[in-house]
KEKOL-83933 format. One record per atom (N, C-alpha, C): residue in three letters; x negated, y, z. Coordinates in steps of 0.05 Angstrom, whole numbers, padded with zeros to 5 digits, always signed. Each point is the difference from the previous one (the first is absolute). Layout:
N
alaXYZ/...
***
This chain:
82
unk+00373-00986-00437/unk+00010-00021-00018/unk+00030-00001+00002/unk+00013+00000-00025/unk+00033-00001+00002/unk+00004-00034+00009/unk+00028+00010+00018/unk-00002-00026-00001/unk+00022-00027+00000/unk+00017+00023-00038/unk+00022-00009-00001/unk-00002-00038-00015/unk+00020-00011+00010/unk+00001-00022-00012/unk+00003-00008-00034/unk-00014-00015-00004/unk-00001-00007-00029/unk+00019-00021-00006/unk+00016+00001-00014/unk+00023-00033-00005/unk-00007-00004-00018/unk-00002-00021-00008/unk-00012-00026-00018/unk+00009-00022-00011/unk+00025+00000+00014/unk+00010-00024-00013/unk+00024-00014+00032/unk+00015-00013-00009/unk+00027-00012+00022/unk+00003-00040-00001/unk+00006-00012+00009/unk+00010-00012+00004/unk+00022-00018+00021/unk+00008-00021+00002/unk+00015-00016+00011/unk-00009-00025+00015/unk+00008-00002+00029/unk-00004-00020+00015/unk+00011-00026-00006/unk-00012-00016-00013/unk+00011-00027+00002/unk+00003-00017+00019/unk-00020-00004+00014/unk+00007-00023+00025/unk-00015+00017+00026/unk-00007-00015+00017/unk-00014+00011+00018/unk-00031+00006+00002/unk-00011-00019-00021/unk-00024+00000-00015/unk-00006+00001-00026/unk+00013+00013-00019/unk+00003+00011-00024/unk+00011+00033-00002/unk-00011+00007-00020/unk+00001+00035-00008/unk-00002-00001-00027/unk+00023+00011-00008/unk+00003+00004-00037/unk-00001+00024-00005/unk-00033+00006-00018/unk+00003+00037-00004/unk-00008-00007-00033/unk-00002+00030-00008/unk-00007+00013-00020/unk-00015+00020+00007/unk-00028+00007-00013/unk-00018+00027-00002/unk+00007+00015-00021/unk-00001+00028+00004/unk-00001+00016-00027/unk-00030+00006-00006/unk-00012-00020-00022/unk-00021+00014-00001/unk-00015+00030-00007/unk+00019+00011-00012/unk-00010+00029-00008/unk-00005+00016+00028/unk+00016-00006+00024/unk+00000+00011+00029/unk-00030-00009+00011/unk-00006-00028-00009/unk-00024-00014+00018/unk-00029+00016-00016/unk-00001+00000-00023/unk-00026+00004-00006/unk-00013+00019+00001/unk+00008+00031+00016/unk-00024+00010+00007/unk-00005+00001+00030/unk-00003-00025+00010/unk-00002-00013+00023/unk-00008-00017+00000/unk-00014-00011-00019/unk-00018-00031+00000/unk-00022+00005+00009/unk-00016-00021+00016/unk-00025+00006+00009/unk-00015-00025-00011/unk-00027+00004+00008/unk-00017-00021-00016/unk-00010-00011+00024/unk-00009-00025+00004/unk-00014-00017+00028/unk-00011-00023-00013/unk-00022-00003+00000/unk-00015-00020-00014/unk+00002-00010-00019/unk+00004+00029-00022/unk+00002-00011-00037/unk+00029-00013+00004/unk+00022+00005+00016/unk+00031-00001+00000/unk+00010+00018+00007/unk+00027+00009-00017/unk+00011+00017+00010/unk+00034-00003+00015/unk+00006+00011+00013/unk+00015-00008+00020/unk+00019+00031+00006/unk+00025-00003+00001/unk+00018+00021+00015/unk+00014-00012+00023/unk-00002+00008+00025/unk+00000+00006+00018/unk+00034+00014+00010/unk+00019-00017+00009/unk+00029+00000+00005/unk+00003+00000+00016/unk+00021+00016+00016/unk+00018-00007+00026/unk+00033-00017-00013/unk-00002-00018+00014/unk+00035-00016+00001/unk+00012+00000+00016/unk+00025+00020+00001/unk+00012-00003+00024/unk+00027-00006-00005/unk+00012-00021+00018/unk+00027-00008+00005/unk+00015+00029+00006/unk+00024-00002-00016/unk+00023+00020+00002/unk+00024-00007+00033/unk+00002+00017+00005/unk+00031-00005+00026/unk+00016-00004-00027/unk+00015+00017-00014/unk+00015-00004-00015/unk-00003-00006-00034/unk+00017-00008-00012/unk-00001+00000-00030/unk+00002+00032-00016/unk-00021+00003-00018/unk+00003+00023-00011/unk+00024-00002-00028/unk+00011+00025-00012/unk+00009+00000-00020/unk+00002-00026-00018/unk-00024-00015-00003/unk+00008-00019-00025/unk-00004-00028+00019/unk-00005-00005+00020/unk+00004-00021+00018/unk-00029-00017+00003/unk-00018+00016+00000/unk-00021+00008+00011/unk-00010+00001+00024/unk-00015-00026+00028/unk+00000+00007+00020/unk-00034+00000+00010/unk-00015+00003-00022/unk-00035-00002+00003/unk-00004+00035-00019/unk-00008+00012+00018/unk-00023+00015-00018/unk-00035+00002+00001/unk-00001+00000-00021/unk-00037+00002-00011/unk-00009+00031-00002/unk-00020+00002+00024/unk-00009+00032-00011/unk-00029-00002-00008/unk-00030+00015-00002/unk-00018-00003-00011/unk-00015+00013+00037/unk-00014-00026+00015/unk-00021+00008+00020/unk-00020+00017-00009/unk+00002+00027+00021/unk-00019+00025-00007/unk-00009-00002+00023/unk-00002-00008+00010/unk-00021-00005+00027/unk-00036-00005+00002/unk-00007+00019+00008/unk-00030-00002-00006/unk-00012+00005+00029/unk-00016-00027+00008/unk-00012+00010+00032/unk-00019+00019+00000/unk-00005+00010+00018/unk-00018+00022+00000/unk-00029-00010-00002/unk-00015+00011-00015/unk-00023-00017+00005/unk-00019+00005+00023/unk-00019-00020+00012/unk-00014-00003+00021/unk-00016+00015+00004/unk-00012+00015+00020/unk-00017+00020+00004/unk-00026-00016+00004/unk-00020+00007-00013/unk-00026-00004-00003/unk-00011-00009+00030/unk+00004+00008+00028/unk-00007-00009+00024/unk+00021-00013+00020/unk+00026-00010-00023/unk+00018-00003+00027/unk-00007-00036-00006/unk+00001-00010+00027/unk-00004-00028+00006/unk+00030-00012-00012/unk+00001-00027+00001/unk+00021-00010-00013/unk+00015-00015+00029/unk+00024+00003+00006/unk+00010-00008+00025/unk+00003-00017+00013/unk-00012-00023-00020/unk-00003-00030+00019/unk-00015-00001+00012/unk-00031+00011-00010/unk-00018+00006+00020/unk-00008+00013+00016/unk-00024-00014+00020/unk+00002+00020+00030/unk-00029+00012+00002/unk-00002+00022+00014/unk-00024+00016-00013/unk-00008-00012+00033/unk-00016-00013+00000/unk-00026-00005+00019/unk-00019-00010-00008/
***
């Protein structure tokens, strides 16, 4: 699996609990997934160290992260096998 980053869209920190972005949708949609008759894309937001080119300090990429799925005999780790 490649596993270059997808950009999606940028924005700006407003306060310490605020984030001002924009999505490009033409980047998001062949990455929508469906989850109970909704569909949903799936983002990383990460704070910038510095300002990019247009003063820009949030970027949006598209989460490609997929867990591995569970093997048919493996126990689940909270539980204790006795």
């Amino acid at each position: 699996m490649e596993n270059k980053v997808i950009y999606c869209g940028s924005g700006k920190k407003q306060s310490e609990t605020w984030i001002k972005g924009t999505i490009n949708i033409a980047k998001i949609k062949d990455h929508i997934e469906e989850f109970k008759g909704h569909e949903f894309v799936k983002i990383n937001i990460n704070i910038k160290e510095d300002l990019d080119q247009y003063g820009k300090d949030v970027s949006i990429s598209i989460d490609k992260f997929k867990p591995e799925p569970k093997k048919e005999n493996e126990q689940p780790k909270d539980k204790l096998n006795f």
